[in-house]
C-alpha positions in Angstrom: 18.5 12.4 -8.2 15.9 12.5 -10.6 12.6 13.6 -9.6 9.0 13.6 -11.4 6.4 16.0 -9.7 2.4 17.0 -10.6 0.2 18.6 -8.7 -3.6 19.3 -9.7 -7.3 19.5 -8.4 -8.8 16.2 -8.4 -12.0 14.9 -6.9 -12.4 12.7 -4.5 -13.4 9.8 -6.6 -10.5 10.6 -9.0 -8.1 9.7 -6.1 -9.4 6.8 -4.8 -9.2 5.8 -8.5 -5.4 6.4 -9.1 -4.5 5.4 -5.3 -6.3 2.2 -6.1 -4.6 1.9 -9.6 -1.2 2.7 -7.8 -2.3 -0.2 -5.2 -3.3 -2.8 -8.2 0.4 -2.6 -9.8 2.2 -2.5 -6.4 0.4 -5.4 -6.0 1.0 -6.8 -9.0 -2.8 -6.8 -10.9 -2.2 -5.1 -13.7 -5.6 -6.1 -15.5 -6.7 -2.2 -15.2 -5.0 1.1 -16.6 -4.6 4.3 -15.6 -3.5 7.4 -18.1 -0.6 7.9 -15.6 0.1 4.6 -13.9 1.7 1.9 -16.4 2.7 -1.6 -15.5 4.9 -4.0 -16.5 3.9 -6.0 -19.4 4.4 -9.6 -18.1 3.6 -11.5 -14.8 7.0 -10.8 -13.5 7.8 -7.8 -14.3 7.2 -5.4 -11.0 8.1 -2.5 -12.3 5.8 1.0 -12.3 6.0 3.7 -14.6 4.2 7.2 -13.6 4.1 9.2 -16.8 3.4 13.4 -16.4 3.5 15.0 -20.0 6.8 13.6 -21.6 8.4 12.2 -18.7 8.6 9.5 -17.2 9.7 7.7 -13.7 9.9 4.2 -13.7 10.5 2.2 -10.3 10.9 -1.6 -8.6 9.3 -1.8 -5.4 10.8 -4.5 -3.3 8.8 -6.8 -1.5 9.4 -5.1 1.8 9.9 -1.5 2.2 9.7 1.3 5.0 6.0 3.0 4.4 5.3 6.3 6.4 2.3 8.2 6.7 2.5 11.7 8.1 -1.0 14.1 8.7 -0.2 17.8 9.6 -2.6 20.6 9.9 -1.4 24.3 10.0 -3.9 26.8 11.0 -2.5 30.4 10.0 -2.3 33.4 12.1 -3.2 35.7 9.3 -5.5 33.5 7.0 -8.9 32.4 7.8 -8.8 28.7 7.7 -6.7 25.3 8.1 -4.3 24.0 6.1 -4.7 20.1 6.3 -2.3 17.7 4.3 -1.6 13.8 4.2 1.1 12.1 2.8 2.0 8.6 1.7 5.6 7.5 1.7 7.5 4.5 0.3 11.0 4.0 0.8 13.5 1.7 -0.1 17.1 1.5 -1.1 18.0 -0.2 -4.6 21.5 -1.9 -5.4 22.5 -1.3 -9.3 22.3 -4.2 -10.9 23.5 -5.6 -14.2 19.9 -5.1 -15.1 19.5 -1.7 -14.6 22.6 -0.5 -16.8 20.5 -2.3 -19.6 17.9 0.4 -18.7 19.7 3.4 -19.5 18.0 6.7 -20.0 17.1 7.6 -23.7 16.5 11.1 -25.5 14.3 10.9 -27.8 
């Protein structure tokens, strides 16, 4: 399992900006550019590539997938305050293909 994680402040404008990036590739637009969104570089190419630092996770969205959204506030006992969070999930389940063995994982 490989997985590619950041985590940083953002405004609000900076996330509407990358969630709408995120939405232009899914949807296959890639006329616009984000520093860590990267399409793929012809029409029919589908693939997304989120870059943090060095690394890189590249993915293949189907056309139909299982998307969750899940809201939880947790108000603490001890602390002053609540703890609000929203998540957006895709999910899907790839088959290898003879494709992806051609993509195999490079160190550079």
């Amino acid at each position: 399992m490989t997985t590619l994680e950041s985590e940083r402040q953002m405004t609000r404008d900076e996330i509407a900006d990358y969630l709408r990036e995120f939405a232009a590739q899914l949807d296959g637009d890639s006329t616009t550019s984000a520093p860590t969104l990267s399409g793929g570089s012809d029409e029919d190419d589908t693939r997304i590539t989120f870059m943090v630092g060095n690394e890189s996770q590249t993915i293949d969205p189907p056309e139909a997938m299982t998307f969750e959204v899940e809201v939880e506030s947790d108000s603490s006992l001890v602390g002053t305050g609540t703890e609000n969070e929203v998540e957006f999930e895709l999910r899907w389940t790839s088959e290898t293909s003879d494709e992806d063995e051609r993509d195999e994982m490079e160190i550079r």
